[in-house]
SESELO-424798 format. One record per residue (C-alpha): residue number from 1; residue in one letter; x, y, z. Coordinates in Angstrom, 1 decimal, always signed. Layout:
# SESELO-424798
<node NUM 'A' <X Y Z>>;
...
# end
This chain:
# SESELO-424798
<node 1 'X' <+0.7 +17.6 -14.7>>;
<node 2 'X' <+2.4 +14.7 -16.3>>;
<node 3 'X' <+3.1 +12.1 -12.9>>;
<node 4 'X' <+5.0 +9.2 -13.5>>;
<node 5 'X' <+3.4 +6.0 -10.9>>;
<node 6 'X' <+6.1 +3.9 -10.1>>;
<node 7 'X' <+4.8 +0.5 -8.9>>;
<node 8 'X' <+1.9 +1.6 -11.2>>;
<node 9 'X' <+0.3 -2.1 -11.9>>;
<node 10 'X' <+0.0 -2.9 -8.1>>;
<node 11 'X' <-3.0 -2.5 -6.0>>;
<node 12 'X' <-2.5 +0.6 -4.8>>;
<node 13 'X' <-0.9 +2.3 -7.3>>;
<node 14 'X' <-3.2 +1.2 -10.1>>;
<node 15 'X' <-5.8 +3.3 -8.2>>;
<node 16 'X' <-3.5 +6.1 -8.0>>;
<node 17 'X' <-3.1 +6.2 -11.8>>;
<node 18 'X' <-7.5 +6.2 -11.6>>;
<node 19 'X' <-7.5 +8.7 -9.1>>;
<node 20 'X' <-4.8 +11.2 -11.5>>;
<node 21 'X' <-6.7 +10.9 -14.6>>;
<node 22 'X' <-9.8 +11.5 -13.3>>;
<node 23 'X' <-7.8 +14.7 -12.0>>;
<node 24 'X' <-7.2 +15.6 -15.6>>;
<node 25 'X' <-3.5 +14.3 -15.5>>;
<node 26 'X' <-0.8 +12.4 -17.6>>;
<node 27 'X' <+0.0 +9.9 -16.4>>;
<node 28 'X' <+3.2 +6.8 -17.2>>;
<node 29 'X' <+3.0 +3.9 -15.1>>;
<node 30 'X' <+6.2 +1.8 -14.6>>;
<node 31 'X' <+6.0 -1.8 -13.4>>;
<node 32 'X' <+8.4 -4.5 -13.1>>;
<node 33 'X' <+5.0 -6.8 -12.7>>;
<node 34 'X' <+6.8 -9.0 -9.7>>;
<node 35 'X' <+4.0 -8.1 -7.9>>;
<node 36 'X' <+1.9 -6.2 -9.8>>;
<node 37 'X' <-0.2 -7.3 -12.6>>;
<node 38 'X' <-1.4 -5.4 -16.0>>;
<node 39 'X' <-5.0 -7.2 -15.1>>;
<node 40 'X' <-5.0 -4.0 -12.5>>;
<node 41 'X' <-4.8 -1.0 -15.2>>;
<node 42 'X' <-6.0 -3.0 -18.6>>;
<node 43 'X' <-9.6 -0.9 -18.2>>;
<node 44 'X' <-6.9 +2.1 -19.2>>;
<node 45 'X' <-5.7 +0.9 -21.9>>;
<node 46 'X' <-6.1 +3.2 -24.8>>;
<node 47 'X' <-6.6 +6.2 -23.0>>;
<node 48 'X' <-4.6 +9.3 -24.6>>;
<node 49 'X' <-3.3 +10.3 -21.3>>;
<node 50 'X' <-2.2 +6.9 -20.1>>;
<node 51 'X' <+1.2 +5.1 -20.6>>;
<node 52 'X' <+2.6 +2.0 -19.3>>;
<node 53 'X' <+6.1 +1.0 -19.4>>;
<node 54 'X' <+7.7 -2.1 -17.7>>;
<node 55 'X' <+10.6 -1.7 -16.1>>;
<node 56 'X' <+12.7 -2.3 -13.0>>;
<node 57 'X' <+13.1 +0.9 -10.8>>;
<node 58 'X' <+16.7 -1.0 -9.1>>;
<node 59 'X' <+17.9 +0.3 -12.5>>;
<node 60 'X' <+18.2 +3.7 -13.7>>;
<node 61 'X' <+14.9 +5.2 -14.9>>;
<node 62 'X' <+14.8 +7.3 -18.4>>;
<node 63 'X' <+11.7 +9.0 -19.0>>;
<node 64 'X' <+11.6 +11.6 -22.2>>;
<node 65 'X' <+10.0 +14.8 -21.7>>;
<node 66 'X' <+9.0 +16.8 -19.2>>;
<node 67 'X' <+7.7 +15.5 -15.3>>;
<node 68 'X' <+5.8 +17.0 -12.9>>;
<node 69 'X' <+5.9 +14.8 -10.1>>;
<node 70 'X' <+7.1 +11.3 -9.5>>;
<node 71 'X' <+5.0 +9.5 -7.1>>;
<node 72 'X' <+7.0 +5.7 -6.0>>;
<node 73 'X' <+5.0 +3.7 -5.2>>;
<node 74 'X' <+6.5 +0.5 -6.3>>;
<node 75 'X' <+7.7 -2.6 -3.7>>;
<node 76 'X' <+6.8 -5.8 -2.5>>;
<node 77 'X' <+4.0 -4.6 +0.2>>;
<node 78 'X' <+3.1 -8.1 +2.3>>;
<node 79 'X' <+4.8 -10.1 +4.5>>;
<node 80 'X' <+4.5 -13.1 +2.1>>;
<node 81 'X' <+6.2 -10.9 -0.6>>;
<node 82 'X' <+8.9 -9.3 +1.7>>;
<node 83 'X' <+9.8 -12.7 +2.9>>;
<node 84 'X' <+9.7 -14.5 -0.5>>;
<node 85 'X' <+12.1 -11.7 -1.8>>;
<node 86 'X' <+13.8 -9.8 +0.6>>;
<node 87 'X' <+16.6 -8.6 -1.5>>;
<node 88 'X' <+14.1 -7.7 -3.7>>;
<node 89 'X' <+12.5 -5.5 -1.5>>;
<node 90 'X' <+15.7 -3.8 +0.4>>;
<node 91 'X' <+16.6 -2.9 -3.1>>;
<node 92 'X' <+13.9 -1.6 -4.5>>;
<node 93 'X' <+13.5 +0.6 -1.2>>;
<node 94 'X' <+17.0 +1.7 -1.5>>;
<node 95 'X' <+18.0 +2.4 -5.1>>;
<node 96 'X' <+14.4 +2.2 -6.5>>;
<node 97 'X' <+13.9 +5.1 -4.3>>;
<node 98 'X' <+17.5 +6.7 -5.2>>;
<node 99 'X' <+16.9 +6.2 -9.1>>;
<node 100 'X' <+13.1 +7.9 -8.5>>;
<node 101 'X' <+14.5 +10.7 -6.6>>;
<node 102 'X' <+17.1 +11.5 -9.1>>;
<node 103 'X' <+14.7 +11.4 -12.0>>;
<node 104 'X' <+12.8 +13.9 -9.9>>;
<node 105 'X' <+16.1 +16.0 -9.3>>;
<node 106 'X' <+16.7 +15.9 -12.9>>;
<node 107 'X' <+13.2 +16.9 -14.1>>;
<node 108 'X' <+12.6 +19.3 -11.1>>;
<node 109 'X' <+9.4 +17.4 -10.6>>;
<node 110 'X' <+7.5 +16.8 -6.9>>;
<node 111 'X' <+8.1 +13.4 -5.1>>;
<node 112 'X' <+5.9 +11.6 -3.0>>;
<node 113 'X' <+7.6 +8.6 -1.2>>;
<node 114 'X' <+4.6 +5.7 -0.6>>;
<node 115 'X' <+6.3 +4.7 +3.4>>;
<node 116 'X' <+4.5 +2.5 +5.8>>;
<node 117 'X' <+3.1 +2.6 +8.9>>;
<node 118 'X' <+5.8 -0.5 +9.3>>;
<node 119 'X' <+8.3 +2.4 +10.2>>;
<node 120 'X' <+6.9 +2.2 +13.8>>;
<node 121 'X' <+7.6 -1.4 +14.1>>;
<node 122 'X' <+5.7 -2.9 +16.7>>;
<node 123 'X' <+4.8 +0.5 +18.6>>;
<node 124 'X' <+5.5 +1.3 +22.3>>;
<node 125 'X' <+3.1 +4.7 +21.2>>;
<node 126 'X' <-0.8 +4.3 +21.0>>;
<node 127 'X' <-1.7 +5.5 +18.7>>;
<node 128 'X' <+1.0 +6.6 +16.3>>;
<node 129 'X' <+1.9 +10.2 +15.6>>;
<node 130 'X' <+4.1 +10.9 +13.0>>;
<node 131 'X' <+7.0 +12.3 +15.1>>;
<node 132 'X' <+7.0 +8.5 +17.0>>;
<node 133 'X' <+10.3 +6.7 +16.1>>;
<node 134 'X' <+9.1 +3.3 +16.0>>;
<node 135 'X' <+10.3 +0.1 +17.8>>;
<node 136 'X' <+11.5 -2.1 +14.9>>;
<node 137 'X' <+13.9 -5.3 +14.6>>;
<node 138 'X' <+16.4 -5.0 +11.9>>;
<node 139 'X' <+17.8 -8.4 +11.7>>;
<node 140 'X' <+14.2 -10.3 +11.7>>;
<node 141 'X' <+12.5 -11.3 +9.1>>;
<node 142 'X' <+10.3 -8.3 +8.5>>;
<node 143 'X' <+13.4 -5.4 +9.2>>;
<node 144 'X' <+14.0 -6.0 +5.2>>;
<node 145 'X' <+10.5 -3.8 +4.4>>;
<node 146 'X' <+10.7 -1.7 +7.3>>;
<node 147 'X' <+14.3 -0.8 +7.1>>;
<node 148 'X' <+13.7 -0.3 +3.3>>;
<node 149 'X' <+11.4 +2.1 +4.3>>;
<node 150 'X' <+12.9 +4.1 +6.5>>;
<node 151 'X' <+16.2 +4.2 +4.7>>;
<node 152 'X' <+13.7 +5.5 +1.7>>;
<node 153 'X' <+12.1 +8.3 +3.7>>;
<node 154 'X' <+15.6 +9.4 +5.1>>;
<node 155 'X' <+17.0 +9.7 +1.4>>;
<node 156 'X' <+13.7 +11.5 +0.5>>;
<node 157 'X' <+14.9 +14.4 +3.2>>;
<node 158 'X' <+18.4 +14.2 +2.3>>;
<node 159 'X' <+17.7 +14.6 -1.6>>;
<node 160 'X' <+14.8 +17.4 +0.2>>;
<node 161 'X' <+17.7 +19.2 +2.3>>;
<node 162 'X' <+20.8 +18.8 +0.6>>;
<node 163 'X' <+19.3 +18.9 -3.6>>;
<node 164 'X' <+16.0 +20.8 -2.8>>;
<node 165 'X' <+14.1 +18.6 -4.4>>;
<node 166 'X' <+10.1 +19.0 -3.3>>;
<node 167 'X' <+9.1 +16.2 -1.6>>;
<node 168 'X' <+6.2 +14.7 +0.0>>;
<node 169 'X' <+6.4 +11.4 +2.5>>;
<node 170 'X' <+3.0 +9.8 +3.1>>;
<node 171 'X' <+2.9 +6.5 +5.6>>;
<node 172 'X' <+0.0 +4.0 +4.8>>;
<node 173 'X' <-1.9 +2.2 +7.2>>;
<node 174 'X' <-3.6 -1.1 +6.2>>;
<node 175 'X' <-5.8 -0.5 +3.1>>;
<node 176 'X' <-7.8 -2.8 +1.7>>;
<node 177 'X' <-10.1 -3.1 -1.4>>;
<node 178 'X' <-10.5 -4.6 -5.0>>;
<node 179 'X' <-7.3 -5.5 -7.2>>;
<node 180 'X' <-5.7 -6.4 -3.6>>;
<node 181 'X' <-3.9 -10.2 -4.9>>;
<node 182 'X' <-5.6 -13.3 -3.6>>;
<node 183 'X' <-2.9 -15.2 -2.3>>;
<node 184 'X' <-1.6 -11.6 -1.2>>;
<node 185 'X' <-0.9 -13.2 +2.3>>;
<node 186 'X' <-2.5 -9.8 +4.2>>;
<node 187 'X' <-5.4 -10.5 +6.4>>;
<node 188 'X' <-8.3 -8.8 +4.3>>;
<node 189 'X' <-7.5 -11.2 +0.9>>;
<node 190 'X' <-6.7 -14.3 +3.5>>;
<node 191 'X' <-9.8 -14.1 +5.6>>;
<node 192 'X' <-12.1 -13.4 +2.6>>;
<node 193 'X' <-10.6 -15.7 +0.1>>;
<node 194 'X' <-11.1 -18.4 +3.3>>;
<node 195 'X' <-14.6 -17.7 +3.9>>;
<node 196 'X' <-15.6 -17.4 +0.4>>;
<node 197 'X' <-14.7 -21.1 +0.2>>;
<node 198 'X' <-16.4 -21.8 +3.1>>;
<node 199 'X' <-13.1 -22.5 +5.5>>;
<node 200 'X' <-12.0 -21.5 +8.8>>;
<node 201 'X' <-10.3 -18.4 +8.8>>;
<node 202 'X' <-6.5 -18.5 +10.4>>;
<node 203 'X' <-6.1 -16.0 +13.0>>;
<node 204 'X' <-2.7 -16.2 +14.6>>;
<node 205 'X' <-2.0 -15.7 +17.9>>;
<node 206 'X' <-5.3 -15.7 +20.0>>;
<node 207 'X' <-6.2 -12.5 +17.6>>;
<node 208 'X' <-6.5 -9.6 +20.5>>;
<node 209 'X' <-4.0 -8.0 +18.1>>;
<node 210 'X' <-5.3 -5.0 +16.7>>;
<node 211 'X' <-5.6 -3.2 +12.8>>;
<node 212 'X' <-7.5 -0.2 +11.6>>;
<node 213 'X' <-8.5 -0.8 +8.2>>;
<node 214 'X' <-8.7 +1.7 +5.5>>;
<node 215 'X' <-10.9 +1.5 +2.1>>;
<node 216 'X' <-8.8 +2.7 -1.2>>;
<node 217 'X' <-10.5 +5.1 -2.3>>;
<node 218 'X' <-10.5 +7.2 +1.0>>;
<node 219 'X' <-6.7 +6.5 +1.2>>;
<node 220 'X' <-6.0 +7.8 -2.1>>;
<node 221 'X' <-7.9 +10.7 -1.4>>;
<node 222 'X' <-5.8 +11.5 +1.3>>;
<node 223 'X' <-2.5 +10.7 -0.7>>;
<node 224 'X' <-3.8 +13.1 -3.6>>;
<node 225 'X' <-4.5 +16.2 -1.4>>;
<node 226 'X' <-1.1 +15.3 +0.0>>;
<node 227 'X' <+0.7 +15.9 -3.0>>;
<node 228 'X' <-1.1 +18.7 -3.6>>;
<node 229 'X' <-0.2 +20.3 -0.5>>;
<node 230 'X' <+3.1 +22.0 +0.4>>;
<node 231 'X' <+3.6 +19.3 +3.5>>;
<node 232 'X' <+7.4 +18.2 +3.1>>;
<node 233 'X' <+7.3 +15.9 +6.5>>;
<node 234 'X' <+5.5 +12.5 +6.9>>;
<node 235 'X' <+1.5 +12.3 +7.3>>;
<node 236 'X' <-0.1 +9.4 +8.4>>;
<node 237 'X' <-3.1 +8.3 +6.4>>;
<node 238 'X' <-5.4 +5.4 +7.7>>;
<node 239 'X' <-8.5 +5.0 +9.2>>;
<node 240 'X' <-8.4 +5.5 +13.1>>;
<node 241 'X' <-11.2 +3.1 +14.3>>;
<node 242 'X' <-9.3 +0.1 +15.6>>;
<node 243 'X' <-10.2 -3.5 +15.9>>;
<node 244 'X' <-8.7 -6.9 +16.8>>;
<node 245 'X' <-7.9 -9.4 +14.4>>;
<node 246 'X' <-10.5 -11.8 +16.0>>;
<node 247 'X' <-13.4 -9.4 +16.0>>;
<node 248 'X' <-12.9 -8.8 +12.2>>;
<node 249 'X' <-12.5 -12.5 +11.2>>;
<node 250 'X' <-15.8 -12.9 +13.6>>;
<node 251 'X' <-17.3 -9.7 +11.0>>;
<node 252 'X' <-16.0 -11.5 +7.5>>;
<node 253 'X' <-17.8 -15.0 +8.6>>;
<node 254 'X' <-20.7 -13.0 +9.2>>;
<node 255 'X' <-20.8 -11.0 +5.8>>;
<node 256 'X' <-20.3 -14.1 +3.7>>;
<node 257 'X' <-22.3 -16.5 +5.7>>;
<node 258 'X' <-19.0 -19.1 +6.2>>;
<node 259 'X' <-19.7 -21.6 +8.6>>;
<node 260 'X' <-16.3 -22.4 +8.3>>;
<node 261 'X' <-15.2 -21.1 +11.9>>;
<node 262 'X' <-11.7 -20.2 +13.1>>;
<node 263 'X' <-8.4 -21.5 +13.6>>;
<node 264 'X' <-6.0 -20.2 +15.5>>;
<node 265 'X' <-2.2 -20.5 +14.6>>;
<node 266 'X' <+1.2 -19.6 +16.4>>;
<node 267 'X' <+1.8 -16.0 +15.8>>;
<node 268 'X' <+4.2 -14.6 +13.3>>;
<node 269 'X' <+7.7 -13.3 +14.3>>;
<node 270 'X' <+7.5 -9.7 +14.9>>;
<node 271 'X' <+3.8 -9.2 +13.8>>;
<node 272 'X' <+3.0 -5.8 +15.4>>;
<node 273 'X' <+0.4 -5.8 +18.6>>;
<node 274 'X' <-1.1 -2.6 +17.6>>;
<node 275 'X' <-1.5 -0.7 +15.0>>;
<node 276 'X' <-3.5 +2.5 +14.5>>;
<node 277 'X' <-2.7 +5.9 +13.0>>;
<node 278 'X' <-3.1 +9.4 +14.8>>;
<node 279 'X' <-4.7 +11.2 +11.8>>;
<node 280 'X' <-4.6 +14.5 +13.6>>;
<node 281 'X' <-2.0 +16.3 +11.7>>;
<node 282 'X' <-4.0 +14.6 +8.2>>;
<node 283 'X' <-7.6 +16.6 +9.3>>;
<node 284 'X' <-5.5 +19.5 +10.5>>;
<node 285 'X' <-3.1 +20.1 +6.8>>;
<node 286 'X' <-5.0 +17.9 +4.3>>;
<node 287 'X' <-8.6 +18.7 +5.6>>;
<node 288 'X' <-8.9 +14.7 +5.0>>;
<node 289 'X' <-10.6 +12.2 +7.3>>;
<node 290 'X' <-11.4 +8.6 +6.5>>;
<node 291 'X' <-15.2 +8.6 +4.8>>;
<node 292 'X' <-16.0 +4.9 +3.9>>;
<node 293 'X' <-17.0 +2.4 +7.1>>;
<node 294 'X' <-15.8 -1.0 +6.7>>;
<node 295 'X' <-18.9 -2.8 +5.4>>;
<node 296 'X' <-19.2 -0.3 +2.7>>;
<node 297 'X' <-15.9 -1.1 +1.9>>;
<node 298 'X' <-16.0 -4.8 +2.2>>;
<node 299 'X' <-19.4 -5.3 +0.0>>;
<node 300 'X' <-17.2 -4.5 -3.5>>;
<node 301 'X' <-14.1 -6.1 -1.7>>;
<node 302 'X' <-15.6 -9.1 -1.3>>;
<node 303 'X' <-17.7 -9.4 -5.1>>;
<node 304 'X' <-14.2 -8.7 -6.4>>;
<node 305 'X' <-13.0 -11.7 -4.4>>;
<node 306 'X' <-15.6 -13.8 -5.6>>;
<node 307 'X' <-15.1 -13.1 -9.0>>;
<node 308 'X' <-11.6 -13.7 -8.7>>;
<node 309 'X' <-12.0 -16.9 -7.7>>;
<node 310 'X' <-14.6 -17.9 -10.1>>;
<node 311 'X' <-12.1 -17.3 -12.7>>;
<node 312 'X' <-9.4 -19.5 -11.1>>;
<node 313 'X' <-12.1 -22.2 -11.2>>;
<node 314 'X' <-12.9 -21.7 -14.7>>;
<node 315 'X' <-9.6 -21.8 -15.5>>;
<node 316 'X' <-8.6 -24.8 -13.6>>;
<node 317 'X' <-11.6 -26.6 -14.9>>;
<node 318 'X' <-10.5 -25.8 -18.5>>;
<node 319 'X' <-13.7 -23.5 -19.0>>;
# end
């Protein structure tokens, strides 16, 4: 197939552009680089079947030859990002997603809408199944991501219904893993960049709030055999084993030795309680299940971390 990534520099969907090539794909990756960064997919430059193009998906997309399957992917995907530019991000969810659908119309490829586990808000349903509605606050400060999101999803069945274009909705729980930004804001580059430094980690609130972290490589896995399938409704895919905020800063100070401790901060407005995915209807279509446990996950997050930030010394120190 020839895909085209949108958002295709990011974390995430520099993986995904990995994950199709290895498949044997073509792949284009289009990035406006607001939050993505060509450090992510320089190891494919040069490859015959890779292209990268920068551009702003707000604006109408032109691609020249044939598509198979347009997979968007691009958006600002932390709170720090959303709240830095929330226009931004209510655009790129609403006419980024309308300009990749049409492209898709147009070329009668597949579309796979990257959602969010956000849609659910701060859940009143534990753990989240797919056909949950979600409890979310339109007007606060993080409704501009999660609004975006589900405006995106309910174009994606519109454009499904009304057009007939083939489309696949996936909604991702926390992932973590190398190319993830530093000063992303999430709590996997926060707590790690912290410790690595040899600081307290910040939990906010008194950290009984609860995440369920996914490796990359296992979520792109799930997103692949997703597209793959003929599933046209949303599938969660995360990793199901749930744990608070506090016992996973406790596991990070552990890993790296940081003697730094904890601190403990006033919690965000609107940071959700809970959040873990019901992967049933993932193991029953997509015969996929989470396979990498945290620490396996963690040991290359955390040497990608390190290296990171050996390089912003080097560079502040001139070397």
């Amino acid at each position: 197939m020839r895909v085209l990534v949108t958002g295709g520099a990011g974390f995430l969907g520099s993986h995904l552009c990995d994950k199709l090539l290895a498949e044997g794909h073509e792949v284009l990756a289009m990035d406006n680089l607001i939050t993505g960064d060509t450090d992510n997919i320089a190891h494919l430059a040069g490859h015959e079947r890779f292209t990268y193009v920068k551009h702003d998906v707000t604006n109408f997309i032109y691609v020249q030859g044939p598509v198979d399957a347009v997979l968007h992917f691009a958006s600002p995907a932390s709170p720090v990002d959303y709240l830095e530019l929330p226009i931004q991000t209510l655009k790129v969810g609403s006419l980024g997603t309308h300009n990749a659908l049409g492209l898709a119309k147009e070329k009668g490829a597949r579309f796979l809408l990257a959602s969010t586990s956000e849609v659910y808000g701060d859940p009143l349903v534990h753990p989240q199944t797919e056909d949950y509605w979600g409890n979310v606050n339109p007007i606060g400060p993080r409704g501009v991501y999660d609004e975006a999101k589900r405006f995106a999803e309910a174009m994606t069945m519109a454009y499904h219904r009304h057009h007939g274009v083939d489309t696949r909705i996936v909604r991702i729980f926390n992932t973590y893993g190398p190319r993830m930004r530093i000063n992303d804001g999430r709590v996997v580059p926060n707590f790690i960049k912290q410790a690595l430094q040899g600081m307290p980690l910040t939990v906010y609130g008194d950290g009984s709030q609860t995440r369920s972290f996914c490796y990359v490589s296992d979520l792109v896995e799930g997103i692949y055999r997703l597209l793959m399938s003929d599933e046209v409704e949303p599938v969660n895919i995360g990793n199901p084993k749930e744990m608070t905020i506090l016992e996973f800063a406790q596991h990070i100070n552990q890993l790296t030795g940081n003697l730094g401790g904890i601190i403990f901060k006033p919690l965000p407005k609107d940071d959700p309680q809970q959040r873990q995915p019901d992967i049933s209807k993932a193991r029953r279509v997509l015969g996929w299940e989470p396979k990498v446990s945290l620490d396996e996950g963690l040991e290359p997050t955390i040497a990608y971390f390190r290296e990171k930030l050996s390089q912003e010394l080097g560079e502040e120190m001139g070397i």
